[in-house]
C-alpha positions in Angstrom: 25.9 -85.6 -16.6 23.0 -85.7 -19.3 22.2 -82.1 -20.0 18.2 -81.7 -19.4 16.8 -79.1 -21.8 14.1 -76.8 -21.4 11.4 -77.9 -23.3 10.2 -76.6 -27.0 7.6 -76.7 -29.1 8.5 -78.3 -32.5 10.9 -75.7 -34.6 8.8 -74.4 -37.4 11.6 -74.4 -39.7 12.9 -77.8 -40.2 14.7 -79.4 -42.6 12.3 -81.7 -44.9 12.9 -85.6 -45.3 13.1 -87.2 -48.5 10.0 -88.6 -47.6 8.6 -84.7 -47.0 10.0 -84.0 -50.6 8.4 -86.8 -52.4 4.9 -86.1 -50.9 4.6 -82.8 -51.1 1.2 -83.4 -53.0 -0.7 -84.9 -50.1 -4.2 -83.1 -49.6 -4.5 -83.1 -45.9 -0.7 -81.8 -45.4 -2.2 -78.1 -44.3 -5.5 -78.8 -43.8 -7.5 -76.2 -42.0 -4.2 -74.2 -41.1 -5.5 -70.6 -41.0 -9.0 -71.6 -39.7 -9.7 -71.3 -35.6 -10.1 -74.8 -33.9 -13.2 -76.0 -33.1 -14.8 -75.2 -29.6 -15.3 -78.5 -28.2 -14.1 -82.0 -29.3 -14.8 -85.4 -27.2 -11.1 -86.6 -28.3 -8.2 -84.4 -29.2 -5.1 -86.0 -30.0 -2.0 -83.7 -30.1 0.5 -85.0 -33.2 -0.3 -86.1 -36.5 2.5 -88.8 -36.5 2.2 -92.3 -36.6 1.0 -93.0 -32.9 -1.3 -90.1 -33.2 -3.0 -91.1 -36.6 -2.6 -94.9 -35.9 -4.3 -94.0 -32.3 -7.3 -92.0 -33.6 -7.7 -94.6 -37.0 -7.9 -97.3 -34.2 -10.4 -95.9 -31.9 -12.8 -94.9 -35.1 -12.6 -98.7 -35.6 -13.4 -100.0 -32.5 -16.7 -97.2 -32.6 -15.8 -94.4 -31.7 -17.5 -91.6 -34.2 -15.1 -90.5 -36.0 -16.5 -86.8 -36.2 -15.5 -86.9 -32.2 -11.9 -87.0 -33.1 -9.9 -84.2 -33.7 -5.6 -84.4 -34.4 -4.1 -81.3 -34.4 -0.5 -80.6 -35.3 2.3 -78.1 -34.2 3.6 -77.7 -37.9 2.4 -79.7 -41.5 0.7 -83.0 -41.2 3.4 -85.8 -40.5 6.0 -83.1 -39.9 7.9 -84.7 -36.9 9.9 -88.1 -36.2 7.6 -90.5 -38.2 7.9 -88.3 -41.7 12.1 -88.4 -40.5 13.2 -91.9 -40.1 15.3 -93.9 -42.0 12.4 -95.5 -43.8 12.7 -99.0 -42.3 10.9 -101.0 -39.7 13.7 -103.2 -37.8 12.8 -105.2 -34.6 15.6 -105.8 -32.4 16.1 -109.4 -32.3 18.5 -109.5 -29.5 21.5 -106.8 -29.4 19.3 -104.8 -27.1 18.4 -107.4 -24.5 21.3 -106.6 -21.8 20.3 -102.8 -21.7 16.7 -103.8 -21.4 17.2 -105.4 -18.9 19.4 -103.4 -17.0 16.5 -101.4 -16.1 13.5 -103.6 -16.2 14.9 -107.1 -15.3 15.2 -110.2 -18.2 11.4 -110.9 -18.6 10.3 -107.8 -19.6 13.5 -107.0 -21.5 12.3 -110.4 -23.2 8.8 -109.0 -23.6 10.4 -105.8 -25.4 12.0 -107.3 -28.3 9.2 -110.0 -28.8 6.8 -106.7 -29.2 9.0 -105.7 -32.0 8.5 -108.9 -33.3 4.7 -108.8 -33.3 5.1 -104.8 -34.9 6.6 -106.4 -37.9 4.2 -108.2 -38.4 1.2 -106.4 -37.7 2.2 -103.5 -40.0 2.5 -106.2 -42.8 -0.7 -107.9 -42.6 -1.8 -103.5 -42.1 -0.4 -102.7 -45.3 -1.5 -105.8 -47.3 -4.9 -106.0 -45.8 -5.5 -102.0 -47.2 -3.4 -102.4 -50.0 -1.4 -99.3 -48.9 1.2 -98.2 -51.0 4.3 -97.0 -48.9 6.5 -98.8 -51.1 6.4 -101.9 -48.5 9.5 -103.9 -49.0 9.8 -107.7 -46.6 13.5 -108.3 -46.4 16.4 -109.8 -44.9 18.4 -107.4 -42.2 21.8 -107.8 -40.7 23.9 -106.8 -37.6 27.1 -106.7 -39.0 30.0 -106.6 -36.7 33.0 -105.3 -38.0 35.2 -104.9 -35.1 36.3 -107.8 -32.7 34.7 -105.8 -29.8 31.4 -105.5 -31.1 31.8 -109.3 -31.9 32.1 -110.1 -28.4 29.2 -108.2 -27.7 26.7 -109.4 -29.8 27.6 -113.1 -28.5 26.8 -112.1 -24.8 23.9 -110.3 -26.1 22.7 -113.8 -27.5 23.2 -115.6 -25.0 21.9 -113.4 -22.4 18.6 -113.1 -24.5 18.2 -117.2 -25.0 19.6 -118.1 -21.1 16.0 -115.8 -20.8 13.7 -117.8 -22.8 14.3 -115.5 -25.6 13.4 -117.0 -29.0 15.7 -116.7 -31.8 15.1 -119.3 -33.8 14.4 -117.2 -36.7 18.1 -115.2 -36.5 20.5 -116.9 -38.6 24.8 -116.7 -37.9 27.2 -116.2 -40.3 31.1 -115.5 -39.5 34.3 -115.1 -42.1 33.5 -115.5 -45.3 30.0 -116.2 -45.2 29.5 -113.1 -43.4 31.5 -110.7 -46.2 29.1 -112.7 -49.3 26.1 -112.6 -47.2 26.2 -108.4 -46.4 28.5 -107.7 -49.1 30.3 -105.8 -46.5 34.5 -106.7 -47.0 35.3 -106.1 -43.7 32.3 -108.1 -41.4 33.3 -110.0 -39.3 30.0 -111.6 -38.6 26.7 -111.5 -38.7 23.2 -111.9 -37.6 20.4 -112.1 -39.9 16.6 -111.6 -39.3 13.8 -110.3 -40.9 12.5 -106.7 -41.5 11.3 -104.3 -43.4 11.6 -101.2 -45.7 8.9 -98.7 -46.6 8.6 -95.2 -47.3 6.8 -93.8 -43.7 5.4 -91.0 -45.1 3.0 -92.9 -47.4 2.0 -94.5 -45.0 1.3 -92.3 -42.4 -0.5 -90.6 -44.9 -2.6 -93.3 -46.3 -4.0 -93.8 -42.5 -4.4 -90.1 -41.8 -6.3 -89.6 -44.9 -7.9 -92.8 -44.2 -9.8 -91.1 -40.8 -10.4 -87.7 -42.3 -12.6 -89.6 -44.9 -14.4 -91.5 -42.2 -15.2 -88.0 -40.7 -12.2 -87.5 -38.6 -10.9 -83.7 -38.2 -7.4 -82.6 -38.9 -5.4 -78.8 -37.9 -2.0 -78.6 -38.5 0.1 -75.1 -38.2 -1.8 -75.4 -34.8 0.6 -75.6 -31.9 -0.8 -76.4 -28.5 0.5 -73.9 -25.9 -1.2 -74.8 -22.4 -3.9 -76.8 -20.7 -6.2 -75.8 -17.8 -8.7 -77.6 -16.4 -12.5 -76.9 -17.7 -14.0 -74.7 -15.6 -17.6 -74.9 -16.5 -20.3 -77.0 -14.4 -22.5 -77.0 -17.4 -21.0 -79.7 -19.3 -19.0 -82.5 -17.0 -18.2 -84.6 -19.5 -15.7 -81.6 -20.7 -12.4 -81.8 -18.2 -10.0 -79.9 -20.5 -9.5 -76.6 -22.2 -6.6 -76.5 -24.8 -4.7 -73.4 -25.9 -3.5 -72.6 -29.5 -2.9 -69.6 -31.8 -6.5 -70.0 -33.1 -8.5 -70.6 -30.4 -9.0 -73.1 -27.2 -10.8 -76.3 -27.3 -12.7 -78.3 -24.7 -12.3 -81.7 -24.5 -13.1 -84.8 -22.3 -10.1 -86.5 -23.7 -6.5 -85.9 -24.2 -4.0 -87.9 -26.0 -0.4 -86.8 -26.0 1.5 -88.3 -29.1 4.0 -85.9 -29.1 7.2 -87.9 -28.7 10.8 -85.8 -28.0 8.2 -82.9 -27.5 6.0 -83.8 -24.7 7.8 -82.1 -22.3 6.3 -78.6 -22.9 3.0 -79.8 -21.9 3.7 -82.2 -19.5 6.8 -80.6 -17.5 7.1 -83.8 -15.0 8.7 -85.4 -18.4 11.4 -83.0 -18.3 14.5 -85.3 -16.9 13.1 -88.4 -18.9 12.5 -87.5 -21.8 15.7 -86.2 -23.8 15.5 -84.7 -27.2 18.3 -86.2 -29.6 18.8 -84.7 -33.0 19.1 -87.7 -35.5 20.3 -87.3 -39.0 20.0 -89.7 -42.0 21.5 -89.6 -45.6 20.2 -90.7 -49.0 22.4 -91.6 -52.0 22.0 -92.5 -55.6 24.3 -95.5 -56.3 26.1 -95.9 -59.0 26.5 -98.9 -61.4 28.1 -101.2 -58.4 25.0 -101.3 -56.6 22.5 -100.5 -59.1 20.0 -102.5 -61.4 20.4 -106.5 -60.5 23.4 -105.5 -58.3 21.3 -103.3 -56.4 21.3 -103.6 -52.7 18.3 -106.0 -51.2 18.7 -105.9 -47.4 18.9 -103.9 -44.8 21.9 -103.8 -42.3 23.3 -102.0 -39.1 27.2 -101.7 -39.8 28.4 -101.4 -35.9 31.9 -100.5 -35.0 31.4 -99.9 -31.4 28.3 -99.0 -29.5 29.1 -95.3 -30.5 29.8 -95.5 -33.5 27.4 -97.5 -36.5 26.0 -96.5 -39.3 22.0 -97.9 -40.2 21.6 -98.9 -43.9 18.5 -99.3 -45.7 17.4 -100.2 -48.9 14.7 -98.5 -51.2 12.1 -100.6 -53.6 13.9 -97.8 -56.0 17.0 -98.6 -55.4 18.3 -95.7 -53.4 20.3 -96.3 -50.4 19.3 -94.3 -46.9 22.1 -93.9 -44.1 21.4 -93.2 -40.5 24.0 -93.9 -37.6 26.5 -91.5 -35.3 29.1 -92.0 -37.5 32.6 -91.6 -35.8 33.1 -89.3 -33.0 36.7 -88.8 -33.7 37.9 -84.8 -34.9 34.1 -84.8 -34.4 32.3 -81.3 -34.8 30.1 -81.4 -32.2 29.9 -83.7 -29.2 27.0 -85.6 -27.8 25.9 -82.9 -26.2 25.3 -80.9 -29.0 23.0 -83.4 -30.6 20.9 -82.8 -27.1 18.1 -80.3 -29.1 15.1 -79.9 -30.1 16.7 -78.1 -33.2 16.2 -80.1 -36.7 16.1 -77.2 -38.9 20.0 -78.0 -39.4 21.9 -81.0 -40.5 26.0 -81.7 -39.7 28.2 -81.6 -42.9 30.7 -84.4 -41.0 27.7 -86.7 -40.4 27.1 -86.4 -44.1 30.6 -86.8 -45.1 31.3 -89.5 -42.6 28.1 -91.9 -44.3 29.1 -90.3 -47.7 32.7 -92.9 -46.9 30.3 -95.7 -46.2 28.4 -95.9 -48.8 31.4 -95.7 -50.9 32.6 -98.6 -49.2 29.7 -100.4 -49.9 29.8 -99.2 -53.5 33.8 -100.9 -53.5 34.3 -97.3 -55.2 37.8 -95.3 -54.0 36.4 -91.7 -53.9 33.2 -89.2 -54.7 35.5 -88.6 -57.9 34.6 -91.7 -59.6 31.0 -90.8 -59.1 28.8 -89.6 -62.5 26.8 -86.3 -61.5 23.6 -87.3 -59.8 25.1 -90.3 -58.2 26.2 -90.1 -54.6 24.6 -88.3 -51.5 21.5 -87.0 -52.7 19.7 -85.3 -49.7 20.7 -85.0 -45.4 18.1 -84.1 -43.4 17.5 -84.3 -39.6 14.3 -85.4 -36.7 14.4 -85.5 -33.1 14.3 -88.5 -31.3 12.3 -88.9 -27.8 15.2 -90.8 -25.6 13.9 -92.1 -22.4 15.6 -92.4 -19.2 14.8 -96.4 -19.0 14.6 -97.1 -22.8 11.0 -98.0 -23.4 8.0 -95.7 -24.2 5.2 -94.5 -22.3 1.8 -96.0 -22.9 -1.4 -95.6 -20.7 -3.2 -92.9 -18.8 -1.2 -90.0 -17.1 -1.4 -90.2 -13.5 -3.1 -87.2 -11.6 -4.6 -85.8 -14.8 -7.8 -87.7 -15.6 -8.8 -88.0 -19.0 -5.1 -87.3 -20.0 -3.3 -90.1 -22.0 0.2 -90.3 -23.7 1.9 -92.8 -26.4 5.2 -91.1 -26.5 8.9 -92.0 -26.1 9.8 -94.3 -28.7 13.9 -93.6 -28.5 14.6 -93.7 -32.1 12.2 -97.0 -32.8 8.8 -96.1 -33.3 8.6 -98.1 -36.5 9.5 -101.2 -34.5 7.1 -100.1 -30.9 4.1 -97.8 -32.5 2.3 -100.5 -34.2 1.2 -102.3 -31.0 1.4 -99.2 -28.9 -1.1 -97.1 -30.4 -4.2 -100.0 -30.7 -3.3 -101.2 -27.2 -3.6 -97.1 -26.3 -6.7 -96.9 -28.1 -7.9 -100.2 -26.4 -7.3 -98.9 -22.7 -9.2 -95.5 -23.6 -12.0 -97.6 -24.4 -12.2 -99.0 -20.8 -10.2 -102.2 -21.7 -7.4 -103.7 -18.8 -3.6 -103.5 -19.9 -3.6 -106.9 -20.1 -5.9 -106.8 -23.5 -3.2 -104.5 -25.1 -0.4 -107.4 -25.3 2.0 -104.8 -24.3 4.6 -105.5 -22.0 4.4 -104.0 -18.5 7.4 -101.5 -18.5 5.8 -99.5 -21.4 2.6 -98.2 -18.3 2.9 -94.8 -17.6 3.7 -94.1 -13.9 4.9 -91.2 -11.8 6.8 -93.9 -10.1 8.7 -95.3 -12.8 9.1 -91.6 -14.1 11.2 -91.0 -10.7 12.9 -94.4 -10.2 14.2 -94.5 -13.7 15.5 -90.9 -13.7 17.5 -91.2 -10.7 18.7 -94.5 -12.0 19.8 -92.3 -15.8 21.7 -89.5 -13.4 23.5 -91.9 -11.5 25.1 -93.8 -14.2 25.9 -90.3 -16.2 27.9 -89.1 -13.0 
């Protein structure tokens, strides 16, 4: 059975990303960290990630003042899942479909991975429209199958999606040796292509976050918050809210929960469906092989099983970044262990483990051949919010009025957030869910919340 954990506040010592350690210099990233909170706010928005930022960036544009708008963050600005992903923004084109729809039937499963779609797209025209530079890369990705089994079950996923309505006209198939020259992966089998992107997340987080403080918006981080209680005062209605942290409380009329893996802690109903799951990526310097014009240009998920893949992106720099489980074989933990909200640690196996694959994709024998400064260059960990039916939760929270949450994003924000957040920021401003876009299994309900956890313990038993 799925071990539930009690739930945490964000750990204050956590590893930092490479994209922490190459932004250090950001203006905002302790803004106001020793100063108490402000007494009142008409919007607080709890996370300074990128469906926190993104939501309050999006409700300044549609006219909200911005000075009404206040994000405030557990530990430095950007510090959770958004500044400790993998760096690329990969819609699912079809692997996921039969999962999907497991839970929520094949139209919306459909619905899911055409959002993705749109996401891609939308943070494109985003970055090009403000000229935002997060090193924005639009490339070619790959599944790669390199085991007969996961052959087999990317062709049912295929064809599950299309006998759906699913569009794919713009994956292309390549098997044998097409497949090996295409990836430059020896061993594929096959594979899918379709397009995606690479970009460094914490630039661009950052460009959006400064982006509102400039416009007036207000920003404390090293602020966790610790409780909610209703306003008691009959003096000011509009105020439903009082919010607890270290420096003070604030009133507010309006909440907004961004808080991913962590939402939880103030929102205890979330317990059993949302799951914290430590994630850890790799970075690597390569070496001549897959440096300069041989440098790798694509991004690619190298899947062995369901278990067991390894996600591999490509840098405008040329680095390479490594995500993935890597094998679970004379493992050093189990699944289990990687149930936390703990990322102040990072496995030396994981590291090891992608430290083979890159090799592999380097066609060099061993970490001897390497020169000094070439090889894995940095591990760090994030947490990712797992949810019990596989899609986030958008809208308002049921029995708390003036509460709202964008949370959930099981390890895909990049591809879900950039359609989540407006179409949250659209439905705070009085608009239906049918002006978000969004499909209708993302809508936060205490319904769902039950159905689908009972449905997750049953299949764990």
């Amino acid at each position: 059975m799925t071990k539930t954990m009690q739930p945490s506040l964000p750990q204050p010592s956590s590893t930092l990303s490479l994209w922490h350690r190459t932004t250090r210099s950001f203006p905002h990233l302790h803004a106001n960290r020793l100063a108490p909170v402000p007494a009142s706010t008409k919007y607080l928005i709890i996370g300074s990630g990128i469906s926190g930022v993104l939501t309050a960036w999006k409700l300044v544009e549609s006219g909200v003042n911005a000075e009404d708008v206040l994000i405030i963050e557990a530990r430095e600005a950007v510090s959770g899942a958004s500044g400790r992903n993998a760096g690329h923004i990969r819609p699912d084109s079809f692997r996921g479909f039969p999962g999907y729809a497991k839970f929520h039937g094949p139209e919306q499963a459909r619905k899911i991975l055409e959002n993705e779609r749109v996401v891609l797209e939308n943070v494109r025209k985003f970055v090009k429209e403000h000229k935002i530079d997060c090193d924005f890369n639009y490339m070619r990705t790959f599944e790669v199958a390199l085991t007969d089994e996961v052959v087999d079950s990317l062709s049912k996923s295929m064809a599950a999606f299309k006998a759906a309505g699913g569009d794919v006209s713009h994956v292309k198939y390549y098997e044998g040796e097409a497949a090996k020259k295409e990836t430059r992966v020896p061993e594929a089998l096959c594979a899918y292509e379709s397009p995606a992107a690479s970009n460094h997340p914490g630039k661009l987080v950052q460009w959006i976050l400064n982006d509102f403080i400039v416009k007036g918006g207000k920003l404390w981080t090293h602020c966790p918050v610790t409780k909610m209680d209703r306003f008691r005062s009959d003096n000011s209605p509009s105020l439903r809210w009082e919010v607890h942290t270290p420096r003070g409380v604030i009133a507010t009329e309006t909440v907004v929960h961004c808080t991913n893996a962590y939402a939880a802690y103030l929102l205890p109903e979330l317990g059993k469906f949302i799951t914290p799951r430590r994630s850890q990526v790799n970075s690597f310097v390569p070496p001549l092989s897959l440096s300069g014009e041989d440098s790798l240009k694509h991004t690619m998920a190298l899947r062995y099983r369901a278990d067991h893949f390894f996600s591999v992106n490509a840098l405008n720099n040329g680095m390479v970044v490594l995500g993935g489980t890597g094998t679970r074989s004379s493992s050093d933990m189990t699944s289990e262990d990687l149930i936390t909200f703990d990322d102040s640690k990072y496995s030396d196996r994981l590291a090891h483990n992608s430290t083979k694959e890159f090799l592999g994709l380097c066609h060099e024998p061993d970490s001897a051949s390497l020169r000094h400064g070439e090889g894995l260059d940095h591990a760090w960990t994030g947490i990712i919010g797992m949810t019990a039916d596989g899609a986030p939760l958008v809208g308002p929270i049921e029995g708390l009025d003036g509460q709202w949450i964008c949370a959930g994003f099981n390890g895909h924000g990049m591809a879900g957030i950039f359609t989540c957040a407006p179409g949250l920021a659209k439905l705070i401003s009085d608009l239906s869910w049918q002006d978000t876009g969004l499909p209708e299994c993302f809508q936060f309900s205490t319904e769902r919340i039950r159905r689908s956890t009972n449905q997750r313990v049953k299949s764990t038993l």
